[in-house]
C-alpha positions, 0 to 999 in steps of 0.5 A: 147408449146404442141400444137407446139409439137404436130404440129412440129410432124404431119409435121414430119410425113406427110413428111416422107409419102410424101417421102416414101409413093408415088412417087408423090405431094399428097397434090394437083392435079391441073395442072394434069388432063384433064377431059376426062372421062365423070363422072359415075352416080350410078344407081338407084336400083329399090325395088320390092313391094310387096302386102302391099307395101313394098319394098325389095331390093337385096344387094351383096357384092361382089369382082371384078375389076375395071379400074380407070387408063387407061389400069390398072385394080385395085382389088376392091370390090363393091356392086351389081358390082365391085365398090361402090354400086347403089343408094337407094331412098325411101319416108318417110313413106315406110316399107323396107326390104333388102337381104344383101348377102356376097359374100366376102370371109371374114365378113363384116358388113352393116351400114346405116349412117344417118338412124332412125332405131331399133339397130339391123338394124343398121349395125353396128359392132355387126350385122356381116354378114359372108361370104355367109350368108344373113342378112335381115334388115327391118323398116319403113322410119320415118324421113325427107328428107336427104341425107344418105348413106350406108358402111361396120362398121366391128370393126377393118376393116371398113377402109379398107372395105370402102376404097376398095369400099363399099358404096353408097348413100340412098335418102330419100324424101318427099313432100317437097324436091321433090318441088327442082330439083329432076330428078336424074343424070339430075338436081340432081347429086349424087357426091361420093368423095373419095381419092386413092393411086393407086400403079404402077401395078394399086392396091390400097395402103392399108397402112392405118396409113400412116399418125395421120389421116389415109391414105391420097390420092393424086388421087381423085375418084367421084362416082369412076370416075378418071379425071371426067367432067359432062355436064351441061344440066340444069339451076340450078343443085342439087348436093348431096355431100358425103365425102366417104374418110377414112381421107380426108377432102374437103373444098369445092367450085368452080374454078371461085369462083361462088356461091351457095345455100346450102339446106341440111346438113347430116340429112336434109333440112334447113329451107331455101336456104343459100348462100355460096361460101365455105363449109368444108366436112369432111369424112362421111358429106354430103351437097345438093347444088344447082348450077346456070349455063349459056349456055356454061360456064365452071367451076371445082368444086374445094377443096381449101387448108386448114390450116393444118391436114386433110384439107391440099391439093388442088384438082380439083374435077369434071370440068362441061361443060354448053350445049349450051342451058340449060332447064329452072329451076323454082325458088328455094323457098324461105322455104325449110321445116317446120321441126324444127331444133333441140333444147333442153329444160332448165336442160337438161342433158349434157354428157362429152366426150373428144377426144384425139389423135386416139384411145380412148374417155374419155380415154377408147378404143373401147370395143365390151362389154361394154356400155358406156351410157343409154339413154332413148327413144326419148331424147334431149340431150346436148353431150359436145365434146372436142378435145384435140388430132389431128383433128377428127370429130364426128358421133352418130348413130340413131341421129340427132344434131344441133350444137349449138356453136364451142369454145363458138362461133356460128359454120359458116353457112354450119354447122347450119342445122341438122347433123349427123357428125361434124368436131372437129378440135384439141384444139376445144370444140363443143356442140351439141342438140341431138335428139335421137331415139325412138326404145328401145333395151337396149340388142343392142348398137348404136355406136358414133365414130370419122369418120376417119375410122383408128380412128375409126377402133384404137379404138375412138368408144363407144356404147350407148344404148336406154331404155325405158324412167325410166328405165336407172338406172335399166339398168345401174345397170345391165350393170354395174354388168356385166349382159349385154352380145354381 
């Protein structure tokens, strides 16, 4: 009966934004667009390396303008331009640096989603940077090849930070992911999927409660591109696939029901390529994709229609158009990496944390100065999710998982690899192996958080520290005497 209520509710709501909040369908865009804006690649930024080898890089925050709707400029902010930021790419192994320059005029923050690294390069809510001021992270590359990205995690504002365009994806390689399609904007496509609601004068809509899970949009961006097409010039293509929306999820595939070899989940590679023709993103997931192609087809990479929730809706995301002659690729190999996927060991220890509606973990609000776990370095750990609210899914900072069952079930297939967020629909239990990083720091948090961004932004967030191995009781007897302060 609750969760009837409950659903009886949500209807409700999203109901009245649909009548209230846009003059338009924003459950689908199909039949609406025309494809006629070839999709923008982010570029990729080149480091300067210094004597020893490492390598810096100069990111700016900044505002400007940026036209998605023909002859309509949209107020925007953007990193090293006025939308979304360049692409970073490192191998495992490099030292790397980073002037982040704020030239916003309000605070925000820089976070690496997906990155191993000490709590104080994290970017996370407590390494604020002001406005004009630079911060200056810098650690070494020490984990596999994957898929990750960059956005501002200001408490109380990452939603909007995000929303107005700060973000951009961060590759990580190595030896074994460059044997895959690996020439960048040709056979390895970056796509960052994002929904807008772009007002009448050609500004963003901003309100985001909107709806239980956040704004909703009903015109959809990739890499800040409206009504995109991409021309095909390849045989088999590599996308990276990042769901860069505040709430909205995407289940994804294509037009013609074609499919397709699913390689890496958030922090990883699998251990071999899985056929799928459907995966579900929700936000802050990504997913690599290889994609095979005949001269002179076309096809639409599609978001089909979900139950309920955020899965709801229908888009049309990108329409790819096959040239007539396509470069040969070379086989797909059939073992993509040795890394292991995650495990723990017998007696392991298992921490509780239910979900409920949008603001609160265990029943607790985020609070800047509390801490909420202690965690030795480097362990593997059973964190036992339940969901008893709206749909939420799942971020852990400084962390990779692999989720061992959904409701007592093994989860599908596009979940199975290591990952760093994970969709925890309302009414679901979820398990996960974690495996933790090893930087002790018990004065500075990492964050585990719902990564719907007004979720996150209302509260449904906690901080975790990581302690030298022992040392956990000592230090949670500190805390709890109130010694630790931010």
């Amino acid at each position: 009966m609750k969760k009837h209520l409950q659903l009886l509710t949500l209807l409700l709501i999203l109901s009245a934004f649909s009548l209230a909040g846009c003059d338009e369908d924003t459950t689908t865009n199909v039949g609406k667009l025309e494809f006629k804006n070839p999709l923008q690649i982010p570029p990729i930024l080149e480091p300067r390396t210094d004597s020893e080898g490492k390598k810096h890089f100069t990111l700016t925050m900044q505002s400007g303008s940026t036209e998605f709707l023909e002859g309509k400029q949209t107020p925007t902010w953007g990193i090293n331009g006025s939308y979304l930021g360049p692409t970073l790419r490192v191998s495992r192994g490099d030292q790397v640096s980073f002037d982040v320059i704020n030239q916003l005029n309000e605070t925000s923050t820089l976070h690496w989603h997906g990155m191993r690294l000490p709590a104080v390069m994290d970017g996370g809510p407590h390494q604020m940077i002001e406005a004009g001021a630079t911060w200056e992270p810098h650690w070494t590359i020490e984990q596999p090849a994957a898929t990750t990205w960059y956005h501002p995690h200001l408490h109380g504002k990452t939603a909007q930070h995000v929303y107005r365009g700060l973000a951009g994806l961060f590759i990580v390689e190595d030896e074994e992911s460059k044997k895959l399609p690996s020439e960048y904007g040709v056979n390895d496509i970056p796509m960052i999927i994002q929904d807008k609601l772009i007002k009448g004068d050609g500004s963003f809509n901003e309100n985001m409660s909107m709806t239980p899970f956040g704004l909703l949009g009903n015109q959809i961006l990739v890499n800040g591109t409206y009504d995109p097409y991409l021309e095909i010039t390849a045989s088999q293509v590599r996308f990276r696939l990042l769901n860069g929306s505040n709430a909205r999820a995407y289940n994804i595939g294509f037009s013609d029901n074609r499919s397709f070899y699913l390689l890496g989940n958030d922090a990883g590679l699998l251990p071999e390529p899985v056929l799928l023709d459907r995966l579900l993103l929700s936000p802050g997931e990504r997913t690599e994709i290889v994609v095979e192609f005949e001269p002179g087809e076309e096809t639409i990479l599609h978001s089909f229609a979900g139950k309920d929730g955020i899965e709801n809706g229908e888009f049309d995301l990108v329409k790819m158009i096959a040239d007539t002659s396509l470069s040969a690729s070379s086989p797909l190999p059939n073992h993509l990496t040795a890394e292991p996927l995650i495990d723990v060991p017998e007696n392991v220890k298992v921490r509780k944390f239910e979900l409920t509606t949008k603001s609160a973990i265990n029943g607790k609000e985020m609070d800047m100065n509390r801490i909420d776990e202690v965690i030795p370095a480097g362990a593997r750990e059973i964190w036992e999710i339940t969901n008893k609210g709206w749909d939420h899914n799942f971020h852990i900072h400084d962390a990779a998982f692999t989720v061992m069952d959904k409701n007592g079930e093994l989860p599908p297939l596009y979940e199975r690899g290591r990952k760093d967020t994970v969709f925890i629909p309302n009414g679901t239990t979820v398990r996960l192996a974690v495996d933790f990083g090893s930087y002790p720091d018990p004065d500075t948090p990492y964050m585990y958080h719902c990564h719907l961004l007004y979720h996150e932004d209302s509260g449904m967030m906690g901080q975790f520290v990581i302690v030298e191995p022992g040392t956990e009781s000592q230090v949670s007897k500190e805390l709890s005497k109130g010694s630790h302060e931010n």
